[in-house]
C-alpha positions in Angstrom: 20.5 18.8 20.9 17.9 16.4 20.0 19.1 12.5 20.0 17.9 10.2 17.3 15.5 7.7 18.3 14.0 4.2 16.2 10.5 5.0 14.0 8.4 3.0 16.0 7.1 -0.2 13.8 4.2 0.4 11.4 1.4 -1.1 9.4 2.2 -2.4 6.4 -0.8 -1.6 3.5 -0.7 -3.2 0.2 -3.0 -1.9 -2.7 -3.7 -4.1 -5.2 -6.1 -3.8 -9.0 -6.6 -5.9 -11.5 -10.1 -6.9 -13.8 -9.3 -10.4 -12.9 -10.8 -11.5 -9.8 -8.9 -14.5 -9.3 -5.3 -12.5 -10.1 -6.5 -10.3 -6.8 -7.0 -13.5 -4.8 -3.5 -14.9 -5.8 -1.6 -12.0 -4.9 -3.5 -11.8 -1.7 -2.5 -15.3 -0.7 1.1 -14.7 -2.0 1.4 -11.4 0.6 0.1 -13.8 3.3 2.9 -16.1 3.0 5.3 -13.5 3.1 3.5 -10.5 5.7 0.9 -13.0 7.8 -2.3 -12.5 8.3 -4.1 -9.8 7.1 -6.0 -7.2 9.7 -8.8 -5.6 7.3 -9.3 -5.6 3.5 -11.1 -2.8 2.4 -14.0 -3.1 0.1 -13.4 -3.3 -4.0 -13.8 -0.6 -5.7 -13.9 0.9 -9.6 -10.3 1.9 -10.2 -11.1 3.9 -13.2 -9.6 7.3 -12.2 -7.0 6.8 -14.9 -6.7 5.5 -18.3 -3.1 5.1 -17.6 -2.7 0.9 -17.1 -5.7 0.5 -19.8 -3.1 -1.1 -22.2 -1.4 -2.9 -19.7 -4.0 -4.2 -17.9 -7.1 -3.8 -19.2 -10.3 -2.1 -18.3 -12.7 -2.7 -15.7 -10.2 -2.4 -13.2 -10.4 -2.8 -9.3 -8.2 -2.0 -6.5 -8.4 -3.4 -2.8 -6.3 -2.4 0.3 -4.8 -5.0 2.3 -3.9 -4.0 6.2 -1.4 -6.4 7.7 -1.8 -7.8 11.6 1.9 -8.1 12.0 3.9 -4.4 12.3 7.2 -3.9 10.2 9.9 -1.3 10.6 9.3 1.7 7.8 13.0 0.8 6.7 11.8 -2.1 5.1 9.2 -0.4 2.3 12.2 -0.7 -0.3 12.6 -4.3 -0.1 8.5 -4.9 0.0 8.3 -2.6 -3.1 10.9 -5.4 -4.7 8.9 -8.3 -3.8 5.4 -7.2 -4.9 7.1 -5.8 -8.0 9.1 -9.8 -8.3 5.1 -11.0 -7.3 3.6 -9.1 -10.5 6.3 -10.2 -12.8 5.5 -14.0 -11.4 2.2 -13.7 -12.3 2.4 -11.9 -15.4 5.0 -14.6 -16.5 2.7 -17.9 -15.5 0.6 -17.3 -18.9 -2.5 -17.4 -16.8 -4.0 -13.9 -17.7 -3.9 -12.0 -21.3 -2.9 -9.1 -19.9 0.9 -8.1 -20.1 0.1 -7.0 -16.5 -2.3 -8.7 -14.7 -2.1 -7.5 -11.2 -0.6 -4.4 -9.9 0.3 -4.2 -6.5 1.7 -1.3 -4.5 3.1 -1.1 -0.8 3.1 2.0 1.8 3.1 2.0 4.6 0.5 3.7 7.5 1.3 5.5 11.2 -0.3 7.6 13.5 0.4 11.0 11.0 0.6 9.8 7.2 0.1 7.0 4.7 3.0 6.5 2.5 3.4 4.6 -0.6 6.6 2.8 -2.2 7.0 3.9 -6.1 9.8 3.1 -8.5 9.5 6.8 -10.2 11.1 10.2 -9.0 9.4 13.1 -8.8 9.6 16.5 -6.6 7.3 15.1 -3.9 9.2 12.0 -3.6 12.4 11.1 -1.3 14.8 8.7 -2.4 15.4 5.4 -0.2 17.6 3.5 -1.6 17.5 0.6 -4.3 15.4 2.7 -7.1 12.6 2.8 -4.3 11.2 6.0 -3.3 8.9 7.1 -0.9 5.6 9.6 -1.3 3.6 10.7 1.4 0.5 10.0 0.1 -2.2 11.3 2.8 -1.7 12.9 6.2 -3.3 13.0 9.4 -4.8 16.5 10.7 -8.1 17.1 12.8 -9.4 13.8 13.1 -9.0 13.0 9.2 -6.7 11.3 7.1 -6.0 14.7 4.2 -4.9 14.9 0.5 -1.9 16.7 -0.7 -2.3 18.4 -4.4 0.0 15.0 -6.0 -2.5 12.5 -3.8 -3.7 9.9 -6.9 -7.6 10.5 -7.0 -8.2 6.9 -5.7 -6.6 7.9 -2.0 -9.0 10.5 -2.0 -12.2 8.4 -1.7 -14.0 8.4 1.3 -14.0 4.6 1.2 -10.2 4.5 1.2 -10.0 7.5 4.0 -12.1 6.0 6.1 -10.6 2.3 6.1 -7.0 3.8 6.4 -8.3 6.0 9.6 -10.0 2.3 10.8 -6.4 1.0 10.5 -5.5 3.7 12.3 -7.3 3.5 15.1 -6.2 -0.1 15.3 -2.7 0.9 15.0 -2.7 3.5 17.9 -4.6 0.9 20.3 -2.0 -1.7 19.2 1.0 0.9 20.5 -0.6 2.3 23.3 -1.2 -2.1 24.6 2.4 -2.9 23.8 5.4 -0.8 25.7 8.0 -1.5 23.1 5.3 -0.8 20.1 5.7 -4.5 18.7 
């Protein structure tokens, strides 16, 4: 019989869009006080793969991924999904952008075999947590590449984002490999 062992810590990733440049900036200082210091921002890039957020948010949207230097136990994606979901309601609340949503900012969560991402809507693909939180695994590692599933949001499919997640990766795999207990 196989015994149960602890997930060993992982990277926490934060994705975040907006048009406003200086709502992108905010939120990345607000993660900082709560995650520490970041380990790699990917470059900007167009978020225009949807029209979804267009009345939310506006257009001319664009998204940024945050890596985080210090690791966090998967278990904890839930409560991070609450507290960049209490972040966007601060901001959208402070009157300082138009837009009824100003920033949107969503968590996953990378190791060695997948990227997953924190959502607050069920669907087939997604597993349950706990608190309204579920989890999606986004992309997943095979052959030296991160890889899309069929439900994988256009955006995750970018060579940009694939290759700055398989950066974080590499990162990640040298950080374990240094550190006995994985911290």
């Amino acid at each position: 019989m196989a015994r149960p062992k602890p997930h060993p810590p992982v990277v926490l990733v934060v994705a975040g869009f907006s048009r406003h440049e200086q709502a992108l900036q905010w939120a990345q200082r607000r993660l900082q006080e709560h995650f520490g210091p970041i380990l790699a921002v990917s470059p900007s890039f167009p978020f225009d793969h949807t029209d979804y957020y267009t009345a939310s948010m506006g257009t001319g949207l664009r998204k940024q991924l945050l890596a985080f230097h210090e690791l966090i136990a998967p278990d904890q994606l839930p409560d991070i999904k609450h507290l960049t979901n209490t972040m966007e309601s601060e901001l959208a609340h402070s009157g300082t952008f138009p837009e009824p949503r100003p920033v949107n900012l969503d968590p996953g969560y990378l190791d060695a075999g997948k990227f997953i991402l924190a959502s607050t809507k069920n669907h087939a693909h997604r597993i349950y947590l706990r608190d309204g939180i579920y989890a999606e695994v986004t992309l997943y590692y095979e052959n030296k590449r991160f890889r899309p599933w069929p439900w994988t949001y256009r955006d995750y499919q970018q060579p940009l984002v694939l290759d700055f997640l398989e950066q974080v990766r590499t990162w990640y795999r040298q950080r374990l490999a240094s550190n006995a207990d994985g911290t």
